[in-house]
N, C-alpha and C positions, 0 to 999 in steps of 0.2 A: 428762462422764460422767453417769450416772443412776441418781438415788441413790432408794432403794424405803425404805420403813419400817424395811428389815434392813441399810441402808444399800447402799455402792456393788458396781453391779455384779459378780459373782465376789471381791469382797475377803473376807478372812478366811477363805476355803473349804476350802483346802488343809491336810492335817495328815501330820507326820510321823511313822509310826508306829516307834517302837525298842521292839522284844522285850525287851531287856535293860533291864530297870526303873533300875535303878543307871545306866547312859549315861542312859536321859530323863530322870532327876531333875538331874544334872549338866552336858546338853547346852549349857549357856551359858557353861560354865568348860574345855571342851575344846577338841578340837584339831575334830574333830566339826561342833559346837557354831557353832565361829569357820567351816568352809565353807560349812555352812547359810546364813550373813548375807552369803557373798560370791556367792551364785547370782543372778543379774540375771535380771529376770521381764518380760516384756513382751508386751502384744498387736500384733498384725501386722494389724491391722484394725479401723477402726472402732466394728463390731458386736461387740466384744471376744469373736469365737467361736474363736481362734486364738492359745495362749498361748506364747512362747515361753522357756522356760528357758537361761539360757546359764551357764558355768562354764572359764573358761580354761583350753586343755590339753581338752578334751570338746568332740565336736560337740554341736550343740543340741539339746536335747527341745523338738520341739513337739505338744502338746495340742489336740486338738479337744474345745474345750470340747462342744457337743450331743450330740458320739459318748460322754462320760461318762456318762452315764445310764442306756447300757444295759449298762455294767457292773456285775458282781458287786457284791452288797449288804452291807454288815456292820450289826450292829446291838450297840453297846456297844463301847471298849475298857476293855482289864482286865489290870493286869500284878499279876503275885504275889497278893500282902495286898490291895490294892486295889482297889475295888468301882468296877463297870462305870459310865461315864460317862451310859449311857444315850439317848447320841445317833447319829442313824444316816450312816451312810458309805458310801462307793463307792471302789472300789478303781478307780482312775485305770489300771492296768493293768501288765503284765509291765514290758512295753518303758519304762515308766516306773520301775519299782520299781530296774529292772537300771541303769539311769541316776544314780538318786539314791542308790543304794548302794557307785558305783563315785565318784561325785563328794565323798562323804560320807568316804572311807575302808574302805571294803571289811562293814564291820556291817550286816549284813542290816536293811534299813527299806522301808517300804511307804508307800506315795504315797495319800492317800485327798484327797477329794472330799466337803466338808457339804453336802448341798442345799438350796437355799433357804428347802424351808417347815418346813426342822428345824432352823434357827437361833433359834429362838425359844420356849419353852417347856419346855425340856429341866433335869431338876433341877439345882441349885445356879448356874442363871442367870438374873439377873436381867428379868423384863419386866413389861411395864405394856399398859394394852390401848389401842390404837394408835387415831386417828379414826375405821378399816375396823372398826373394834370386833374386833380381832387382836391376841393377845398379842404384841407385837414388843420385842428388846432394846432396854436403856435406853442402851445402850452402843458403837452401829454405828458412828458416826464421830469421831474423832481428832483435836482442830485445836493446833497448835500456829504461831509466830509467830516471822518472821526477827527480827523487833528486841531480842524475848525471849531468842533464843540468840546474835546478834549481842554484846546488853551482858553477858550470861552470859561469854562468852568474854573478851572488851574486861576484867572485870574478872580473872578466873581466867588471864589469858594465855594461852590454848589456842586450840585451832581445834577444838572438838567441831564432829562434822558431822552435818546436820540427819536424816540416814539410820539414825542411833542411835536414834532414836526414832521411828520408822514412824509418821506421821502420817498422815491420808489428805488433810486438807486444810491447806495452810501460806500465813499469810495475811501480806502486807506492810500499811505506810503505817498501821497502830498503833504506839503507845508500848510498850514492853516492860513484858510480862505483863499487858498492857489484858485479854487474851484472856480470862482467868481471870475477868475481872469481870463480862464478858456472862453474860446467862441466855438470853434470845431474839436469835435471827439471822435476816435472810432472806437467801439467797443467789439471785443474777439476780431472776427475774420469781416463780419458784413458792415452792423450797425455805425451807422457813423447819425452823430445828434448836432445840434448849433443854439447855442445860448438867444435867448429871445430877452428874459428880463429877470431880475434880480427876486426874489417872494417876499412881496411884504410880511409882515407879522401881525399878531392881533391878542387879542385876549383869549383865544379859544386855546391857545395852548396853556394857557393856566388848569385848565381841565386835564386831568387822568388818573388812568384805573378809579375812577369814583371818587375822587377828590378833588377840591380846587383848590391850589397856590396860587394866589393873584402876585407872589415877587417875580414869580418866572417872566412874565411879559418884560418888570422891569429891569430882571437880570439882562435880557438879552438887548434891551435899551440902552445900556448903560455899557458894556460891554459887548456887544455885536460887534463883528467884525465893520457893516454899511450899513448904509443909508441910499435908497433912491436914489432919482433926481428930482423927486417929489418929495424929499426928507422922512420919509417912512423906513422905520427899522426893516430891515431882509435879514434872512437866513437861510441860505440856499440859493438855489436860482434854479427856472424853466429852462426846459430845452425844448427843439421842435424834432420831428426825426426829415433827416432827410435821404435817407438810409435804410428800410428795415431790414434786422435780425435779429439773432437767436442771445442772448446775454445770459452765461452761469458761471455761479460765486465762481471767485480767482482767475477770472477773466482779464486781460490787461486791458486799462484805457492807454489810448496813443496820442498826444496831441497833436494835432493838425493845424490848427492855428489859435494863437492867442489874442486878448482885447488891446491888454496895452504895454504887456511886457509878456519874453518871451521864457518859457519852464519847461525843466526835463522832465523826462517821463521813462517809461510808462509807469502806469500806475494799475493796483489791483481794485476789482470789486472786493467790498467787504464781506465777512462770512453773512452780514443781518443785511434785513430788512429788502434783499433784493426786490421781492414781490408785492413790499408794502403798499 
């Protein structure tokens, strides 16, 4: 995959829009909420211009990603009391809306589309200004680590699965929670990433494939490897890119520098979840 300063390709694009302010605030504790995490997303093609959504019981929505663009524009969402977000949107279209409102439970919701050079700069998010001398997120990509959730479980007795926490890149053949300790990465030949900050946790990973287990939050409470410096459970950690390139499975990461002790490497990408 190819990961740009806003990180990878089409990740993070998609937004669900619910009228009904009270279901968005609660979408992680419903019934709602839990379908959302069971829709399987995938592209049909290399050039990832062809997305397709699946949901059991539904035929597939597939998206043409390029034909997005020349839809209908929005600019801000805004429910109730609630002051406009300020970023702009594309309405992914009818045939989609009617799709993810039928698979959702019947609540009218609307399918939007961020475009790329509005990920970054938009108020109450965080950026830094990029090599391109571009303000880009400090926060595009996601890495979290099998050994890390491996001993997490090993000790908690569970099987939390590694899809509760959308990561975009899951790395093997580290010690559990080494991840945490990097600050610089390179990945293959170009990518090189730098740690920003540790990912809090919440409730919405109680939700998946169409169910809620409300222990999973306090498994990973209780057994998490950190804690902020704000005492908020993490798992995982942001990176920023300061680097782009190209990242595919069994890739080596290199370390380049650590936070507060130093670890050997290299290590590989894992076979999952590269694209998450």
């Amino acid at each position: 995959g190819e990961v740009t300063i806003v990180g990878l390709k089409h990740n993070k694009r998609m937004a669900v829009y619910l009228q009904n302010p009270d279901l968005a605030r609660l979408y992680g504790s419903t019934k709602m909420g839990c379908r959302l995490t069971d829709i399987s997303c995938k592209f049909t093609d290399q050039s990832c211009e062809n997305l397709c959504l699946s949901y059991e019981g539904y035929n597939d929505l597939v998206i043409c990603m390029p034909e997005i663009l020349n839809e209908e524009r929005v600019f801000g969402i805004k429910f109730k009391e609630l002051s406009s977000d300020g970023r702009e949107y594309i309405k992914v279209g009818k045939k989609a809306d009617e799709w993810m409102t039928a698979v959702l439970g019947g609540e009218a919701v609307t399918l939007l589309y961020i475009p790329d050079r509005k990920l970054s700069g938009e108020r109450n998010f965080p950026v830094y200004v990029a090599p391109n001398n571009m303000p880009a997120p400090i926060a595009p990509v996601l890495i979290t680590s099998v050994s890390t959730l491996d001993k997490m479980n090993k000790q908690a007795g569970t099987a939390v699965e590694m899809e509760r926490f959308r990561p975009n890149i899951v790395v093997t053949g580290c010690e559990a929670a080494a991840e945490n300790f990097w600050k610089v990465i390179r990945i293959g030949d170009q990518l090189e990433l730098e740690q920003t900050f540790m990912s809090p946790r919440c409730g919405v990973i109680n939700a998946y494939r169409g169910e809620l287990n409300n222990k999973v939050i306090d498994t990973v409470r209780k057994f998490g490897p950190f804690t902020d410096t704000r005492k908020r459970t993490c798992f995982g950690s942001y990176w920023k890119v300061l680097r782009p390139g190209k990242v595919n499975v069994g890739d080596e990461i290199v370390l380049l520098k650590s936070v507060d002790r130093e670890l050997t490497g290299p290590y590989i990408l894992s076979d999952k979840f590269l694209l998450g």
